[in-house]
MDAnalysis code that builds the backbone (N, CA, C; Angstrom):
import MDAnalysis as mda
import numpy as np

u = mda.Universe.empty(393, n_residues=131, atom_resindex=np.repeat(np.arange(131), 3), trajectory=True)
u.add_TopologyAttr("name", ["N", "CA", "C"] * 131)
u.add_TopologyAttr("resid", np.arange(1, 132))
u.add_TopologyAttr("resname", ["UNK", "UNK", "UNK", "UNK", "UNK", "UNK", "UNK", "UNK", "UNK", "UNK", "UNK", "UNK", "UNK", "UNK", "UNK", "UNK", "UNK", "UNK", "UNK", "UNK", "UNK", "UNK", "UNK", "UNK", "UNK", "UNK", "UNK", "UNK", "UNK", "UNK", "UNK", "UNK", "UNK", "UNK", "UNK", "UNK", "UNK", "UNK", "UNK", "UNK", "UNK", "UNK", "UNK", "UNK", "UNK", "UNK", "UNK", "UNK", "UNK", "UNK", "UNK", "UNK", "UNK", "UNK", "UNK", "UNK", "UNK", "UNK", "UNK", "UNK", "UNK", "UNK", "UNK", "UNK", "UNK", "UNK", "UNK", "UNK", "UNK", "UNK", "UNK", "UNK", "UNK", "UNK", "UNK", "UNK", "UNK", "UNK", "UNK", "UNK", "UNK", "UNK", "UNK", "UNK", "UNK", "UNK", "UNK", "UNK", "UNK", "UNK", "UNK", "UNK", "UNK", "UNK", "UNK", "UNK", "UNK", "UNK", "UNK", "UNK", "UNK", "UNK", "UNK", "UNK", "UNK", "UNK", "UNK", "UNK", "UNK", "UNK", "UNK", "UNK", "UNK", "UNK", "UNK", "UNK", "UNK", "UNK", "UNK", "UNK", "UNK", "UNK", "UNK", "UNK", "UNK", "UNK", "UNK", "UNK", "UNK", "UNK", "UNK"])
u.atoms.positions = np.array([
    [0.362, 9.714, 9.993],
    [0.582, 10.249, 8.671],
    [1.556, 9.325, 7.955],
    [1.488, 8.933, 6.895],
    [2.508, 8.268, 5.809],
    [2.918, 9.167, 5.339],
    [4.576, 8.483, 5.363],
    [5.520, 9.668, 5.212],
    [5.254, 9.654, 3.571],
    [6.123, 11.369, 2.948],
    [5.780, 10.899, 1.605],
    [7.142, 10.156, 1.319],
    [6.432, 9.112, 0.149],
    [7.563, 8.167, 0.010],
    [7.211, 7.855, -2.158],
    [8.476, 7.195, -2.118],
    [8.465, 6.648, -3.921],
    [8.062, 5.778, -3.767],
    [6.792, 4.946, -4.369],
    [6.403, 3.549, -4.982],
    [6.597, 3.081, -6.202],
    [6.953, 2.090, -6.715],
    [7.384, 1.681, -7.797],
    [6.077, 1.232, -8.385],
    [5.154, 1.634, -9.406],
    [3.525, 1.379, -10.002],
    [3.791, 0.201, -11.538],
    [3.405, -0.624, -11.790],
    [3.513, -1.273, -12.578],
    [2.103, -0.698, -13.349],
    [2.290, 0.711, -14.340],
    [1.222, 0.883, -14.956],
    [1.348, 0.274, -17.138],
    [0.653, 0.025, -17.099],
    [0.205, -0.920, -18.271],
    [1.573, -1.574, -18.676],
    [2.451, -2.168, -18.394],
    [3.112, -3.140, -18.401],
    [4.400, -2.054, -18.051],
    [5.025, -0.713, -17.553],
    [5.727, -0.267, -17.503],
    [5.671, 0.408, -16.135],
    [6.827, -0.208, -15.752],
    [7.108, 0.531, -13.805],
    [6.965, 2.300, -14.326],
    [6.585, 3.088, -13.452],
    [7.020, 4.181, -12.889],
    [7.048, 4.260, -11.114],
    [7.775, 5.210, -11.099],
    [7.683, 5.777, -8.950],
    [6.885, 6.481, -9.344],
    [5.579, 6.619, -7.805],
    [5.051, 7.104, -7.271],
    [5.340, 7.984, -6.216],
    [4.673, 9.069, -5.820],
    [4.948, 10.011, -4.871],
    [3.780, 9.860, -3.877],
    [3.531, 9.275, -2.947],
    [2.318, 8.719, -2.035],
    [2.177, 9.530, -1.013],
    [1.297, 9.884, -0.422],
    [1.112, 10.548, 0.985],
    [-0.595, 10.282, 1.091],
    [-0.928, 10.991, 2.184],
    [-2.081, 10.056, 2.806],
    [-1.468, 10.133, 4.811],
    [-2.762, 9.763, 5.167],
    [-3.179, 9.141, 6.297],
    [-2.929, 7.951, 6.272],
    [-2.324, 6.989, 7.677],
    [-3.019, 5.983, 7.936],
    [-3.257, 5.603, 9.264],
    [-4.544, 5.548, 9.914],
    [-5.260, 5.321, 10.784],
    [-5.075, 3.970, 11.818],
    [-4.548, 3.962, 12.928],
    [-4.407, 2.666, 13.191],
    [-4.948, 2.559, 14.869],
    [-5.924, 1.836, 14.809],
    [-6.834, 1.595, 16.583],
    [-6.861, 0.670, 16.680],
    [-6.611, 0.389, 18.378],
    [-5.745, -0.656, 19.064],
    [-6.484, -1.318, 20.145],
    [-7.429, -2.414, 20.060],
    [-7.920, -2.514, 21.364],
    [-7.694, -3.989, 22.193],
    [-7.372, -4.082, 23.176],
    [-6.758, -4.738, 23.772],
    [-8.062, -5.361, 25.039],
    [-7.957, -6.843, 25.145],
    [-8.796, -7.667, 26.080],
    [-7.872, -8.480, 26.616],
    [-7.529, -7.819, 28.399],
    [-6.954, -8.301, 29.223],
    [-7.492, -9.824, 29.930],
    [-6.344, -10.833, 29.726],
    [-6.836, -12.066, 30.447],
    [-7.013, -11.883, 32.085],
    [-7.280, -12.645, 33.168],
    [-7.636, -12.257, 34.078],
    [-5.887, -12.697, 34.616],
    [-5.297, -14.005, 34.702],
    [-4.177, -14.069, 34.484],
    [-3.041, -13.339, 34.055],
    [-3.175, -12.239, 33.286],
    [-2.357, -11.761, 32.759],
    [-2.267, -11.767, 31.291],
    [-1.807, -11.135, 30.564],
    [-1.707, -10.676, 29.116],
    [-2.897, -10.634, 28.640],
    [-3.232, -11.271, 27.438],
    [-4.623, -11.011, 26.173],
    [-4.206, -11.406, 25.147],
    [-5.422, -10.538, 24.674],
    [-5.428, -10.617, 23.594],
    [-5.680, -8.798, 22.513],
    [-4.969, -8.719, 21.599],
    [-4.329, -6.712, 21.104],
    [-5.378, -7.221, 19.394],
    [-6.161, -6.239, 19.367],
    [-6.898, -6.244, 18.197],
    [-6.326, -5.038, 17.456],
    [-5.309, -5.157, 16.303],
    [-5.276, -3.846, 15.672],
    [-5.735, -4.180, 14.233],
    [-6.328, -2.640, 14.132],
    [-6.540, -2.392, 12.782],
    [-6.191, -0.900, 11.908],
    [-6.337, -1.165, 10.871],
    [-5.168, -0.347, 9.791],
    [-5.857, 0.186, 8.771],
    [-6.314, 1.681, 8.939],
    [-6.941, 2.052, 7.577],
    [-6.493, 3.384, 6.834],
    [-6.697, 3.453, 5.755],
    [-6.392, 4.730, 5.579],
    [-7.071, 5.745, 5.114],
    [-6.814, 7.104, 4.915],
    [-7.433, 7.990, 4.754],
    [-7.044, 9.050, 3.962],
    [-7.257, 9.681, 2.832],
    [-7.306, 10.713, 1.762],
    [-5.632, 10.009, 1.191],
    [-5.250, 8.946, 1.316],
    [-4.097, 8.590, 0.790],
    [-4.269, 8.184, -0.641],
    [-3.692, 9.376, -1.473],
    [-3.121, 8.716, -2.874],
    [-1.499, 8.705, -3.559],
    [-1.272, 8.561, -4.939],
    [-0.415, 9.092, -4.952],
    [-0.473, 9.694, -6.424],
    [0.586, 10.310, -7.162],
    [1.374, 10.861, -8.675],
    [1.781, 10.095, -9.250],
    [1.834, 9.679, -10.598],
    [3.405, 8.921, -11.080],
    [3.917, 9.551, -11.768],
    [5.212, 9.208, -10.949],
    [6.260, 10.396, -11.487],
    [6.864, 10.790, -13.000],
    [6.578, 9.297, -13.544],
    [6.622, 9.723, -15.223],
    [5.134, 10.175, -15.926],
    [4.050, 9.691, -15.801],
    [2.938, 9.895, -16.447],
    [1.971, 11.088, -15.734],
    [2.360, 11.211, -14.817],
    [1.801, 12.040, -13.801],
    [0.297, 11.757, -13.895],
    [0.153, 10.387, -13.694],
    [-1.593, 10.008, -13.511],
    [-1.743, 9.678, -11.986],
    [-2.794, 9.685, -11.685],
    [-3.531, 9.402, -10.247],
    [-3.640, 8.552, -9.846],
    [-3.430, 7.985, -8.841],
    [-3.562, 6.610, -8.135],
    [-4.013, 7.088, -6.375],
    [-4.941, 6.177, -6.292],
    [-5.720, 5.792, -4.869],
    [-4.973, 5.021, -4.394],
    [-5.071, 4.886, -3.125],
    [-3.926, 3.879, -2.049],
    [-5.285, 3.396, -1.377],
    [-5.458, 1.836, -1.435],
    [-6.637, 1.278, -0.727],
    [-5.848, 0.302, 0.046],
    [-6.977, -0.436, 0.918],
    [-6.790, -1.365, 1.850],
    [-7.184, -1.276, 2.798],
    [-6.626, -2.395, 3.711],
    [-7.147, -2.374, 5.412],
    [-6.232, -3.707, 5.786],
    [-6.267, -3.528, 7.518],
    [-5.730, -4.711, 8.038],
    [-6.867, -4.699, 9.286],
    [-6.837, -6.074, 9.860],
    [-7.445, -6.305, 11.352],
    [-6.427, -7.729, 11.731],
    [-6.147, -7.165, 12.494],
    [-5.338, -8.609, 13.433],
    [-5.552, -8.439, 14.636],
    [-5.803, -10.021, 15.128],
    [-5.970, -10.247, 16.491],
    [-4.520, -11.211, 17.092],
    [-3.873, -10.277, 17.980],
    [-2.786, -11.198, 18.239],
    [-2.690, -11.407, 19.717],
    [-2.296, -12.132, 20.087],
    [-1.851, -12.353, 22.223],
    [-0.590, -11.272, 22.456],
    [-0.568, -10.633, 23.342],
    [0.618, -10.542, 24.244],
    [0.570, -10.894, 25.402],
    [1.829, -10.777, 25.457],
    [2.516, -11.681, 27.031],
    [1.627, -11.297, 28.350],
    [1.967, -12.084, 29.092],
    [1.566, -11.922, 30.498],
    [2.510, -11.645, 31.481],
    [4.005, -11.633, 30.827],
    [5.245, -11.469, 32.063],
    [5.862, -10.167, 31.777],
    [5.582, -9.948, 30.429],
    [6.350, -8.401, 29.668],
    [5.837, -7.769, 29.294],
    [6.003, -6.646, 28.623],
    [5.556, -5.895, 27.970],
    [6.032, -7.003, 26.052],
    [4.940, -6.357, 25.595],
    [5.103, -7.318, 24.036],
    [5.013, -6.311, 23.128],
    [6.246, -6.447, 21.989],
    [6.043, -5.800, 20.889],
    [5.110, -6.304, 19.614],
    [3.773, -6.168, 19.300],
    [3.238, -6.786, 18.320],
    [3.426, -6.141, 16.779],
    [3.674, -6.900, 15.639],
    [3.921, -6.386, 14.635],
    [3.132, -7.396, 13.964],
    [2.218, -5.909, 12.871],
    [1.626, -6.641, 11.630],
    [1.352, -5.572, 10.243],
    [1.336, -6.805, 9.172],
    [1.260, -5.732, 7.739],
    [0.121, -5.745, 7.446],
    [-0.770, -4.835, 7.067],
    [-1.849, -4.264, 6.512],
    [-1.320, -4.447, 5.027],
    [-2.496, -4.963, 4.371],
    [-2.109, -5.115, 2.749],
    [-2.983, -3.527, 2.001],
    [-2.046, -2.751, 1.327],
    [-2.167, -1.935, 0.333],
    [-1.983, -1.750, -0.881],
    [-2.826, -1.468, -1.665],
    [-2.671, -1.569, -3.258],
    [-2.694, 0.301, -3.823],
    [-2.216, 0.232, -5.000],
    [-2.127, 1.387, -5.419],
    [-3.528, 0.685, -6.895],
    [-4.584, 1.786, -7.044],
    [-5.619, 1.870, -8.120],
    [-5.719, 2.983, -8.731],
    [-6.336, 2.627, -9.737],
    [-6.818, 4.016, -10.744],
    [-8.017, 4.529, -10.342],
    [-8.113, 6.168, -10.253],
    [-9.602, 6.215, -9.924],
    [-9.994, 7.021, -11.977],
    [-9.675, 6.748, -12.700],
    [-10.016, 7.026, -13.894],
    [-11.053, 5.664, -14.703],
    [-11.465, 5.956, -14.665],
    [-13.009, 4.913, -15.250],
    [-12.838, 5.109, -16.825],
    [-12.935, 3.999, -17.943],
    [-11.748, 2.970, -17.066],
    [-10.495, 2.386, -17.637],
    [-9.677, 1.857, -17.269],
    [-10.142, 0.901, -16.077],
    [-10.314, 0.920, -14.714],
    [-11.076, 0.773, -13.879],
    [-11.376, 1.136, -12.296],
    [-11.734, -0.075, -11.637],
    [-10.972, -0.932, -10.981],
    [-9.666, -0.110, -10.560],
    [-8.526, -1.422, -11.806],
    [-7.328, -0.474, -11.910],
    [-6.071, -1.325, -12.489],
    [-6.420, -3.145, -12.336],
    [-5.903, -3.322, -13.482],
    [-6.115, -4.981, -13.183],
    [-5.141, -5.497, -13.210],
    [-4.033, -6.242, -12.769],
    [-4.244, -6.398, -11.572],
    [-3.789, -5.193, -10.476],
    [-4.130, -5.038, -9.378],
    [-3.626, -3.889, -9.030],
    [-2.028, -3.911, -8.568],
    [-1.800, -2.521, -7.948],
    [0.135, -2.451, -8.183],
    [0.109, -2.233, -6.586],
    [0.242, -3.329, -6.076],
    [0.957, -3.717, -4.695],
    [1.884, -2.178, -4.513],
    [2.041, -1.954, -3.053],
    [3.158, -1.229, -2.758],
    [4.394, -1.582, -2.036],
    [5.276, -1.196, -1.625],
    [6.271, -1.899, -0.463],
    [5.504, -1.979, 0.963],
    [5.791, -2.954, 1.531],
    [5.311, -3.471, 3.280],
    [5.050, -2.201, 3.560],
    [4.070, -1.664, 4.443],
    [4.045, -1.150, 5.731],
    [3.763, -1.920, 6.825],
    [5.045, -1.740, 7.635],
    [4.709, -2.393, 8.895],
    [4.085, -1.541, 10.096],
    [3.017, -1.832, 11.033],
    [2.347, -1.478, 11.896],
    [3.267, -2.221, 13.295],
    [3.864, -1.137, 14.181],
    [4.268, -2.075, 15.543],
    [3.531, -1.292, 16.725],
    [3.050, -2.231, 17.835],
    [2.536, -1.396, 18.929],
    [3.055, -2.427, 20.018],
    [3.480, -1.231, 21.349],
    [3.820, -1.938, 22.591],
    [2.599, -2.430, 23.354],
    [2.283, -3.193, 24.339],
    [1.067, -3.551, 25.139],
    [1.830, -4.501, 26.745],
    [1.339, -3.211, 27.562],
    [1.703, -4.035, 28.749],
    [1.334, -5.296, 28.720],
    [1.709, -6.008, 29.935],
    [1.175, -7.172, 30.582],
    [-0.474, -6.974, 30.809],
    [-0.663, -6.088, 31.312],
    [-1.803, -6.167, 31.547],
    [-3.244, -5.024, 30.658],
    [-2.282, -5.214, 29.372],
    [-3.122, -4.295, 28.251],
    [-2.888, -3.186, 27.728],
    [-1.744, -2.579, 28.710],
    [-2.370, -1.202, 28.511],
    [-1.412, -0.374, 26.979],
    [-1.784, -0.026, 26.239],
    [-0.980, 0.383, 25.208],
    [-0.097, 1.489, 25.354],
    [0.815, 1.199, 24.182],
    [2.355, 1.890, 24.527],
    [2.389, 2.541, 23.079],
    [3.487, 2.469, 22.379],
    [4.169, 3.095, 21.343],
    [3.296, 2.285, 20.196],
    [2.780, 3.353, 19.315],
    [2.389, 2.877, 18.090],
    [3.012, 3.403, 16.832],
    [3.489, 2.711, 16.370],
    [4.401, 3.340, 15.028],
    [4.321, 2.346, 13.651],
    [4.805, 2.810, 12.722],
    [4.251, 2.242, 11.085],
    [5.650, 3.044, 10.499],
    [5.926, 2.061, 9.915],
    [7.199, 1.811, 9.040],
    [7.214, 1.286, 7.575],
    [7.468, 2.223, 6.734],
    [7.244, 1.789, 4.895],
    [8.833, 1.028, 4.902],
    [8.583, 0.037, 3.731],
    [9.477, -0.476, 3.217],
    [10.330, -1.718, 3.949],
    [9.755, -1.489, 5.529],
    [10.396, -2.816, 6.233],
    [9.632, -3.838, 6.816],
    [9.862, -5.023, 6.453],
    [8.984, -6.664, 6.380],
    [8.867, -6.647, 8.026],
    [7.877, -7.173, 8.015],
    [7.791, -7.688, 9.742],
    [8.223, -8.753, 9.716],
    [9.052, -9.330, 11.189],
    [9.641, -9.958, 11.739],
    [9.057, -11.326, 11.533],
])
């Protein structure tokens, strides 16, 4: 679940905050080397996520997706971290969607993965840059 949080919307040349909530979906699949570690496929989607703006009180859709393929270790356990890119749109036609659209702050996606694949802690964090 995305927590609810304020986004700052650049609608027709004037910021307002947003009030966002939503789903976001994140599956993790992991291909163990025979050696040890792999390779961690995550991906990042979301679901019924929109948001308000808090001055105009118009509607905005939260779109996007991520897929990353990254290695972890073969001696440790590995923390992998990646950002899924999200935009805030209009679903009012039109314009559909906003041109250009209004970026939100980072969500970062982190998941643990043994040595030998097996998944650990998956967690997602608004507002802080990955490492």
């Amino acid at each position: 679940m995305v927590p609810a949080c304020r986004r700052s919307v650049n609608h027709a040349q004037k910021a307002e905050n947003s009030h966002v909530t939503g789903t976001l979906d994140v599956t993790v699949l992991t291909l163990p080397a025979a050696a040890g570690g792999g390779t961690a496929q995550i991906i990042s989607s979301l679901d019924g996520t929109g948001g308000t703006g808090g001055s105009s009180g118009g509607a905005y859709d939260l779109v996007g997706a991520g897929r990353d393929s990254l290695p972890f270790s073969a001696g440790a356990t590995t923390t992998l971290k990646t950002r899924p890119s999200f935009v805030l749109v209009s679903p009012v036609v039109p314009p559909n969607p906003i041109v250009p659209p209004n970026p939100i702050r980072p969500v970062t996606v982190s998941v643990t993965v043994s040595s030998t694949g097996v998944i650990g802690a998956v967690t997602a964090t608004v507002g802080t840059p990955a490492p």
